[in-house]
C-alpha positions as CSV (number, residue, x, y, z in Angstrom):
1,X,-39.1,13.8,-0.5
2,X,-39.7,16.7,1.9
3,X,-36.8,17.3,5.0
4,X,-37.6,20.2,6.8
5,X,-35.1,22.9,7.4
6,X,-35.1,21.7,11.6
7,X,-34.0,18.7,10.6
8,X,-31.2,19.5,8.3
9,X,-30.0,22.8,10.6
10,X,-28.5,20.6,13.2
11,X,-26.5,18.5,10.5
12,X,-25.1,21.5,8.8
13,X,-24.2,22.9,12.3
14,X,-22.1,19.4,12.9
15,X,-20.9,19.6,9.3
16,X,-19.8,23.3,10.4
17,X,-17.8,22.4,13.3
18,X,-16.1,19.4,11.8
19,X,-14.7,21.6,9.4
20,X,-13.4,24.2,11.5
21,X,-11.7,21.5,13.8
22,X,-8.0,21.0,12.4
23,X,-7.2,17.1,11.8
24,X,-4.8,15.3,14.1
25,X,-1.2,15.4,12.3
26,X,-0.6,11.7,11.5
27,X,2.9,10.2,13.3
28,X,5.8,10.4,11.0
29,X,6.0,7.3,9.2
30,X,8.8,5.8,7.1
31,X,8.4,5.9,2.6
32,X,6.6,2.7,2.5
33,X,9.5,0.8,0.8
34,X,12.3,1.9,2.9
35,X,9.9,0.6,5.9
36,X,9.7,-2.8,3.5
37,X,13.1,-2.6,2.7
38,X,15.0,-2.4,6.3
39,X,12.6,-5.2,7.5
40,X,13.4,-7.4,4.8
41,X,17.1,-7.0,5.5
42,X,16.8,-7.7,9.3
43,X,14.9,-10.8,8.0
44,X,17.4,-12.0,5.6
45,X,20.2,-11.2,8.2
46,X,18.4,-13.3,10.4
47,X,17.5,-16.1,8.0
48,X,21.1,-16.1,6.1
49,X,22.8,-15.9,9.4
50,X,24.5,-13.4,8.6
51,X,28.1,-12.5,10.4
52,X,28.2,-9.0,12.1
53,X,31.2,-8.4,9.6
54,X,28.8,-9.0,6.6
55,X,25.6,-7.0,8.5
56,X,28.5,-4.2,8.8
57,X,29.6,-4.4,5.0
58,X,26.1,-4.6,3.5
59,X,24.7,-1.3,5.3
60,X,27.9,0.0,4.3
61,X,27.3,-1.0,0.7
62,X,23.7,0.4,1.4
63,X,25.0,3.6,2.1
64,X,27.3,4.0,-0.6
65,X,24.9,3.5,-3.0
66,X,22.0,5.4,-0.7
67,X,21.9,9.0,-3.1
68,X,22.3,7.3,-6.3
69,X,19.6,4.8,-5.5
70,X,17.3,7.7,-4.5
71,X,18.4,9.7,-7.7
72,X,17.3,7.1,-9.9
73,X,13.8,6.5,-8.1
74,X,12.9,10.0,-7.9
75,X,13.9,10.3,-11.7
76,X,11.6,7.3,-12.6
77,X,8.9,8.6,-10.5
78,X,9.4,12.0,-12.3
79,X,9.6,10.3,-15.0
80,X,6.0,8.2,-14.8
81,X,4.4,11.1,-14.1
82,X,5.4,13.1,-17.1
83,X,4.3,10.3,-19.0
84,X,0.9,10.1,-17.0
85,X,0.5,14.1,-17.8
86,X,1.1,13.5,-21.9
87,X,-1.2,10.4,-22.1
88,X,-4.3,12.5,-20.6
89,X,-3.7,15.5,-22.5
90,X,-6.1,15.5,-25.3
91,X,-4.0,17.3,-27.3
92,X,-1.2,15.1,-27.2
93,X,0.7,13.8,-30.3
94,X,1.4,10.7,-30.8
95,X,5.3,11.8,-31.2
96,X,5.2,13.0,-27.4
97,X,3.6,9.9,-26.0
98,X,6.4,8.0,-27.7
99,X,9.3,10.6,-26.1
100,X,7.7,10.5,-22.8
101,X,7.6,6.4,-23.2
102,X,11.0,6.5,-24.0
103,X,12.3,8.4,-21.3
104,X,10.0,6.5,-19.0
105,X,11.4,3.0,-20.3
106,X,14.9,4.2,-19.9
107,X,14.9,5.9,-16.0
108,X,13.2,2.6,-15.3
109,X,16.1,0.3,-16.7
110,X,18.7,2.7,-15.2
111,X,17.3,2.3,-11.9
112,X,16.9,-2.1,-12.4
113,X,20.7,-1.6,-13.5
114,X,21.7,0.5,-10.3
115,X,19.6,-2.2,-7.8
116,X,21.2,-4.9,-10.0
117,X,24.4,-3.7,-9.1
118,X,23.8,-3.1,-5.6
119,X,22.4,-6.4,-5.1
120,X,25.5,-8.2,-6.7
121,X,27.9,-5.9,-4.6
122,X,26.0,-7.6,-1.3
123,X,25.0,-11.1,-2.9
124,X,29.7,-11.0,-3.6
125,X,30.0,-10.9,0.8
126,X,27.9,-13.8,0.9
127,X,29.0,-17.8,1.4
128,X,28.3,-19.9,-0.9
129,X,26.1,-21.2,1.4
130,X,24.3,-18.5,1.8
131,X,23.7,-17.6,-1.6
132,X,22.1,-21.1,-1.6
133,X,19.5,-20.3,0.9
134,X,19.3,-16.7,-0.8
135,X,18.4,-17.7,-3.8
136,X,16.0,-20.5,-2.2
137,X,14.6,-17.7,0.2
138,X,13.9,-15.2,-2.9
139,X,12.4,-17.9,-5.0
140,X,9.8,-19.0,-2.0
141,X,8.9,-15.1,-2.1
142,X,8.6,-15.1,-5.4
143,X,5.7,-18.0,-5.8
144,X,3.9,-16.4,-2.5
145,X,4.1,-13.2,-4.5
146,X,2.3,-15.1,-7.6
147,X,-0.4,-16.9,-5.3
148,X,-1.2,-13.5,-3.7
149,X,-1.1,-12.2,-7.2
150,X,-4.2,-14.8,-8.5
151,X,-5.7,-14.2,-5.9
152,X,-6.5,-10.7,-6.2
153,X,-6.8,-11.4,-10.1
154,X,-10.0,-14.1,-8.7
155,X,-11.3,-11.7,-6.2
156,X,-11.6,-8.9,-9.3
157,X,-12.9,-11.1,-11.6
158,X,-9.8,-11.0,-14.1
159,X,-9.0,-14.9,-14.0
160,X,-11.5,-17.9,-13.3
């Protein structure tokens, strides 16, 4: 294939000039699960009917619990990192993969344990009503979650 230098000049010019202009700074935008997160309260508020006593208790609770929560997920996060780091290192002994594991496994069930208790601290200002449709709203999400799930599986060719 033969392409002439006038043909390819212009397109490096282009190329040039894209380069030198700096990219528009995306809006600030929320971590995408406390975006998740604060819409799915205001949705179970809503759907729970939730008292402004109880709306008032819960971000309270939220708050308490706000550094400790972020504590653990930054740990985990650190923590599935190091653990990415050892399993593509060549060198790696099988000793270290294990340690990193381990400290993976266990900043993961510290931070289950810490949401676990948060949630039960909220779930305790609910009626028993509304633990009824909690528990009926969060097992509806639940089998959407699995249909979205096999789907995804279908559409890569993982199930058939």
């Amino acid at each position: 294939m033969n392409i002439s230098f006038k043909r390819l000049a212009p397109l490096g010019l282009a190329a040039g000039l894209l380069a030198q202009t700096p990219p528009a700074a995306p809006p600030p935008t929320p971590a995408p699960g406390h975006a998740r997160a604060f819409m799915r309260a205001g949705f179970l508020a809503q759907k729970l009917n939730l008292s402004e006593d109880q709306r008032a208790a819960m971000k309270a609770i939220a708050q308490k619990h706000k550094p400790e929560m972020k504590a653990k997920h930054q740990a985990l996060k650190d923590a599935r990192q190091a653990f990415q780091s050892v399993m593509a290192d060549p060198n790696a002994k099988d000793s270290d993969i294990q340690a990193a594991h381990q400290i993976l496994s266990q900043r993961g069930l510290d931070a289950a344990l810490a949401g676990r208790s948060l949630h039960a601290e909220m779930r305790a200002l609910l009626t028993p009503d509304q633990q009824t449709q909690a528990d009926k709203l969060r097992e509806e999400f639940k089998a959407k979650h699995q249909e979205r799930m096999m789907h995804l599986r279908k559409g890569m060719g993982l199930e058939g």
